[in-house]
FIKOLNU-493500 format. One record per residue: residue in one letter; x negated, y, z of N, C-alpha, C, CB in turn. Coordinates in pm, 1 decimal. Atoms other than C-alpha are relative to their C-alpha. Glycine has a CB too. Layout:
N
<node 'A',<X,Y,Z>,<X,Y,Z>,<X,Y,Z>,<X,Y,Z>>;
...
// end
This chain:
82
<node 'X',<-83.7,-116.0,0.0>,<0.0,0.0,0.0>,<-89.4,123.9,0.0>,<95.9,-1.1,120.8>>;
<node 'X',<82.7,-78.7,-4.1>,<-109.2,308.0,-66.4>,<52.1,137.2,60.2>,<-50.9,0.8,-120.2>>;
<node 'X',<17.6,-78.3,-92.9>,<-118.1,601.8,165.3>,<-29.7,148.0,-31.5>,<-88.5,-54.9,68.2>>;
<node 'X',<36.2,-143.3,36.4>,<-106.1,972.2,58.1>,<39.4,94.0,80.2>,<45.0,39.2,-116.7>>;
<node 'X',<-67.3,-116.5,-106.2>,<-75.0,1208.0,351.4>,<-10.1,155.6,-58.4>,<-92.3,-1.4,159.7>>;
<node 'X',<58.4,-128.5,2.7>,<-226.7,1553.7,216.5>,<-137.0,-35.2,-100.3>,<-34.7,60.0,167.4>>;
<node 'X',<91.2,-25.6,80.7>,<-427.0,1595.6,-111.4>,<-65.8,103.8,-19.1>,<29.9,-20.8,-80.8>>;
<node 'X',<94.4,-154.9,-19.5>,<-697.0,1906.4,-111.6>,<-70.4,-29.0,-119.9>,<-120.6,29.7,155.3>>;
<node 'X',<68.1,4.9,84.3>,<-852.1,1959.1,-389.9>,<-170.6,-3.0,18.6>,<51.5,89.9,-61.6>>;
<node 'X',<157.0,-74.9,-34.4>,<-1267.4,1923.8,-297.2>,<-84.2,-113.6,-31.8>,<-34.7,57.9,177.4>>;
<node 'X',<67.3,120.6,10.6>,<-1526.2,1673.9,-345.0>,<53.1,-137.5,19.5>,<-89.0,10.1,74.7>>;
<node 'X',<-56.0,150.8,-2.2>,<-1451.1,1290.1,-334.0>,<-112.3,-76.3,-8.2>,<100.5,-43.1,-118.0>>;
<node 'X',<97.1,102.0,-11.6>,<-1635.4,996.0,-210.9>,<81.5,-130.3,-2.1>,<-89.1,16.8,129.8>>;
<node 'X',<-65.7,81.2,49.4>,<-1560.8,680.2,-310.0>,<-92.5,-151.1,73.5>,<9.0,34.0,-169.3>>;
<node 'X',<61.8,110.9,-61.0>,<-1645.4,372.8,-83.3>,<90.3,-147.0,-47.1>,<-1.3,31.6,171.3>>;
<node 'X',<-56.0,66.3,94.1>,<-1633.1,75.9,-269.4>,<-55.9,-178.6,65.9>,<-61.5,68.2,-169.1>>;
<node 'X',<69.8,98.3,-120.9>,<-1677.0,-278.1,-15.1>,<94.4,-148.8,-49.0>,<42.3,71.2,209.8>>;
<node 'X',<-50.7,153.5,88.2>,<-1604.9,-681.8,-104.7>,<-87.7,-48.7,133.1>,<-67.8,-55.2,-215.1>>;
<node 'X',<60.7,100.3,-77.7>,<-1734.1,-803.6,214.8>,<33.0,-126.7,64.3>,<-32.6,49.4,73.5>>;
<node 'X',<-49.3,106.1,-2.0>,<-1685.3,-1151.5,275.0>,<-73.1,-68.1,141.8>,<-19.2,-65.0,-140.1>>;
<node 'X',<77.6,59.4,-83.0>,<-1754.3,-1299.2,641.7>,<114.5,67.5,173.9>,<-198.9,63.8,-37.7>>;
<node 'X',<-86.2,-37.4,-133.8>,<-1669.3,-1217.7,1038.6>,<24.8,146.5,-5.4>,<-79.8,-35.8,147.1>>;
<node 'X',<7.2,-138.7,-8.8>,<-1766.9,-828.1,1013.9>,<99.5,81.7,-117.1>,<-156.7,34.8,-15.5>>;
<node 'X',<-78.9,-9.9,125.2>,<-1509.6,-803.2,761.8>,<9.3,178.0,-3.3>,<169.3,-95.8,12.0>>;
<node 'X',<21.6,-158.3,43.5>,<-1590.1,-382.5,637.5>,<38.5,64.4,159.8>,<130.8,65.4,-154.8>>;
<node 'X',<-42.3,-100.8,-85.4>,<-1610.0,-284.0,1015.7>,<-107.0,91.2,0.9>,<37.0,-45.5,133.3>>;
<node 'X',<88.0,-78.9,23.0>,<-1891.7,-86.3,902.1>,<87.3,158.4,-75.6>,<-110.8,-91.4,-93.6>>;
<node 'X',<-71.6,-78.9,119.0>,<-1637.3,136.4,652.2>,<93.0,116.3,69.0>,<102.8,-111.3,-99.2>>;
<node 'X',<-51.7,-106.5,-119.0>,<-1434.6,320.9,948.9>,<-117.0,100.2,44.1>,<50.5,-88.1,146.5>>;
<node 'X',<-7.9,-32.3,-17.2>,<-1710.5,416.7,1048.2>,<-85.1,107.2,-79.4>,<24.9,-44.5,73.7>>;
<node 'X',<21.2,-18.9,63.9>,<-1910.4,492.2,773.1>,<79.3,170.0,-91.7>,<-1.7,-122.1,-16.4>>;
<node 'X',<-104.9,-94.7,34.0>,<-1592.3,719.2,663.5>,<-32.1,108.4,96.0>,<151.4,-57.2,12.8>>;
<node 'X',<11.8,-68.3,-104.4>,<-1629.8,884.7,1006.9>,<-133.8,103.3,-56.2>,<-19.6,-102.2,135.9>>;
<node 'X',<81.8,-71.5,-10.2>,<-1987.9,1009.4,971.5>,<-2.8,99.0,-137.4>,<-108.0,-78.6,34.1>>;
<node 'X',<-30.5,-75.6,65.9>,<-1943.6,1114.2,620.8>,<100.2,144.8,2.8>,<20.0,-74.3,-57.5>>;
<node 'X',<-76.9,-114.6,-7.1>,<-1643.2,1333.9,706.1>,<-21.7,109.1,99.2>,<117.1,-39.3,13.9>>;
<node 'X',<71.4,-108.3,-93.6>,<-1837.0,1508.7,992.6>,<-92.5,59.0,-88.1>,<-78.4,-57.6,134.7>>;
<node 'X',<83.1,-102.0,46.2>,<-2099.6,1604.5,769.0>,<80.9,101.3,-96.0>,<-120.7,-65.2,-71.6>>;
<node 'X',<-105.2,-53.0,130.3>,<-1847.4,1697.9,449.5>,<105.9,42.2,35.2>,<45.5,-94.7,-100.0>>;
<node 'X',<-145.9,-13.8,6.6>,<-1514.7,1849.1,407.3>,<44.6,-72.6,-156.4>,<43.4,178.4,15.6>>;
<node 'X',<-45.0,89.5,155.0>,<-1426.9,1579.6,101.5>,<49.3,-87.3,75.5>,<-119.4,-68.0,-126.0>>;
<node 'X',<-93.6,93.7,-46.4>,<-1178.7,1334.1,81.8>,<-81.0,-143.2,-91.2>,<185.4,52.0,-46.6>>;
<node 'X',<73.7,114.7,3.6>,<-1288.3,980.8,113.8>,<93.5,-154.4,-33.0>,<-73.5,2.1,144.7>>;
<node 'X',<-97.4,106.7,69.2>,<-1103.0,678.8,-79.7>,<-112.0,-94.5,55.3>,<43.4,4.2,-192.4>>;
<node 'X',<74.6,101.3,-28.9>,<-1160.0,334.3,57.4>,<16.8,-145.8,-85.4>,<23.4,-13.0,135.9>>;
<node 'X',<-86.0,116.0,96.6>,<-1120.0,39.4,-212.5>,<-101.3,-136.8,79.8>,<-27.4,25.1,-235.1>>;
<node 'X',<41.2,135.1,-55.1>,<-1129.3,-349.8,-33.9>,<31.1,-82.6,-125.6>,<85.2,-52.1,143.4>>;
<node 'X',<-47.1,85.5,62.6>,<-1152.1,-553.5,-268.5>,<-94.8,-134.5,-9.7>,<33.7,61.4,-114.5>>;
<node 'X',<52.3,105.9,-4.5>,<-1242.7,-898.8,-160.5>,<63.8,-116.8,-30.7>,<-42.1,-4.5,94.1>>;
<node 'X',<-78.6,146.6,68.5>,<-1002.5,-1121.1,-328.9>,<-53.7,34.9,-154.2>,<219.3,-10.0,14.5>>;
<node 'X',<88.5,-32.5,162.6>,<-1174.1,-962.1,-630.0>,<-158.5,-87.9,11.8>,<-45.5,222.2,-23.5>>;
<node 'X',<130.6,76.5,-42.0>,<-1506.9,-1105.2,-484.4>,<-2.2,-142.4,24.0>,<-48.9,51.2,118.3>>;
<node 'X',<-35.1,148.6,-54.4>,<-1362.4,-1411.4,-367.6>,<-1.5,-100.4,-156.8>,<188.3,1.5,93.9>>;
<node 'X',<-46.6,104.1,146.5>,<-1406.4,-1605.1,-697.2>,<-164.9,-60.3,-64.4>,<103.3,131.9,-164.7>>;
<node 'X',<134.2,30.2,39.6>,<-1684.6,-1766.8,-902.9>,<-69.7,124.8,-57.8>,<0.5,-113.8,-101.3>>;
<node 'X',<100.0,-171.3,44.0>,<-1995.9,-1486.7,-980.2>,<85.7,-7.2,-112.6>,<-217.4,13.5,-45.6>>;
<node 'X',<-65.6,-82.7,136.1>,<-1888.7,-1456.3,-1341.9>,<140.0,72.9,16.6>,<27.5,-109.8,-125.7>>;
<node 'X',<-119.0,-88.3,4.3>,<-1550.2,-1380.3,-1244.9>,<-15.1,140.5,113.7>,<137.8,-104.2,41.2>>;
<node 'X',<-20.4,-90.1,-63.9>,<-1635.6,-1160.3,-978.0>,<-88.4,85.3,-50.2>,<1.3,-21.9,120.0>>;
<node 'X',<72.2,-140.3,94.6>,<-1900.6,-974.0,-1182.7>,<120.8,49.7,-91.9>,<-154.1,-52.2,-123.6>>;
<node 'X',<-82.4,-74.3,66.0>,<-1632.1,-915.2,-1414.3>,<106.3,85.0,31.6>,<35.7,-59.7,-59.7>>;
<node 'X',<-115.0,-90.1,-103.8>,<-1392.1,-767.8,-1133.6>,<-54.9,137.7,34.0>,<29.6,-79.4,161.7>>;
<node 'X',<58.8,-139.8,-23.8>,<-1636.5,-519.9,-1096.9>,<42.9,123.1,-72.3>,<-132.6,-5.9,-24.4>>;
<node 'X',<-60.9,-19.1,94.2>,<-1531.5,-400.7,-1399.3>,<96.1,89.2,15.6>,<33.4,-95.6,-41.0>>;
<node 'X',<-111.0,-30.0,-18.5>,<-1204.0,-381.0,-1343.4>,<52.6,104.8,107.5>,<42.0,-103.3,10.9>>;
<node 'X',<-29.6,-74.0,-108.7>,<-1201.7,-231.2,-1023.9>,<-27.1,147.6,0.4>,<-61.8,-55.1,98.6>>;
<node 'X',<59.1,-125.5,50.5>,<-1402.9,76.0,-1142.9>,<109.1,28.6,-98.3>,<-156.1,-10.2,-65.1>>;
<node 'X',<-118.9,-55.9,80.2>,<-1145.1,114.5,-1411.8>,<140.6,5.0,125.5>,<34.7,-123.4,-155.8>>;
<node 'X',<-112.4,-57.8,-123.5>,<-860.6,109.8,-1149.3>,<-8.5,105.8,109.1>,<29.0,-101.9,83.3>>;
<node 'X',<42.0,-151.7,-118.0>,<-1032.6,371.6,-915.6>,<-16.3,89.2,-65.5>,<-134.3,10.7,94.9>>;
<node 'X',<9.8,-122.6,62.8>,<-1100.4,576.9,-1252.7>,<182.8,78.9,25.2>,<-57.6,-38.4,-184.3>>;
<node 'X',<-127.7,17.2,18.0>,<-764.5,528.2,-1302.9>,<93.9,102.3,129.7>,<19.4,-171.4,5.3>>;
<node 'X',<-72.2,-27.8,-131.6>,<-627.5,610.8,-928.5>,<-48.4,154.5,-3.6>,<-51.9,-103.3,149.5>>;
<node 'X',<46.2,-85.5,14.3>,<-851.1,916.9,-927.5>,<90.3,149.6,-97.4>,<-111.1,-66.0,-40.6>>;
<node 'X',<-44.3,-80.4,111.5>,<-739.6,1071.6,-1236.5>,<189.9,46.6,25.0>,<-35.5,-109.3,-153.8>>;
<node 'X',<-197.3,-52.1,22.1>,<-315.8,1030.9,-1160.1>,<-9.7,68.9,116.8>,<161.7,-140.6,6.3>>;
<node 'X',<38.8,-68.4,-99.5>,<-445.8,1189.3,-798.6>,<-29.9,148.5,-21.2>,<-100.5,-63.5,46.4>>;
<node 'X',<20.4,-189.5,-0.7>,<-581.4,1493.0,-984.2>,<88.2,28.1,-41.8>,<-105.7,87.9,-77.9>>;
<node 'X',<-75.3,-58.4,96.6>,<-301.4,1515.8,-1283.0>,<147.0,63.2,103.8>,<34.1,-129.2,-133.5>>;
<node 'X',<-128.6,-10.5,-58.1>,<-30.3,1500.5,-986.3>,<-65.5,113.0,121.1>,<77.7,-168.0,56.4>>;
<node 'X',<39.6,-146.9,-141.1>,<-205.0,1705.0,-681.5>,<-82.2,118.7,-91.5>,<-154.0,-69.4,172.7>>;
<node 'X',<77.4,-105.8,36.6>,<-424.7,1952.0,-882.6>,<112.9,153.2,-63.1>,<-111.2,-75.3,-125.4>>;
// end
């Protein structure tokens, strides 16, 4: 689901995580955190570990995909908030 409280127009960082194991992206909270103390930019978080979850070739090729879906997300983010 996706989550749009308040769009600002300003820089954008884009954290992009497939981690597979116990620590499942508890690095990415806080990761988000320190970035947004230094910056005033808004920070998108894409999980995508059922994209990872597959044999390499397929998950190299998700890479792919996923970058086209965050161009993607990005772009209807500016055409609709800008």
């Amino acid at each position: 689901m996706l989550l749009v409280h308040k769009i600002v127009v300003r820089t954008g960082v884009v954290i992009s995580f497939q981690l597979i194991g116990s620590d499942l992206a508890k690095w990415v909270p806080e990761v988000t955190e320190e970035i947004l103390k230094a910056e005033d930019v808004n920070v998108i978080q894409i999980d995508w570990v059922k994209g990872a979850r597959v044999a390499y070739d397929n998950a190299a090729a998700n890479t792919r995909v996923v970058g086209a879906q965050v161009a993607y997300l990005i772009k209807m983010l500016m055409v609709s908030y800008s």
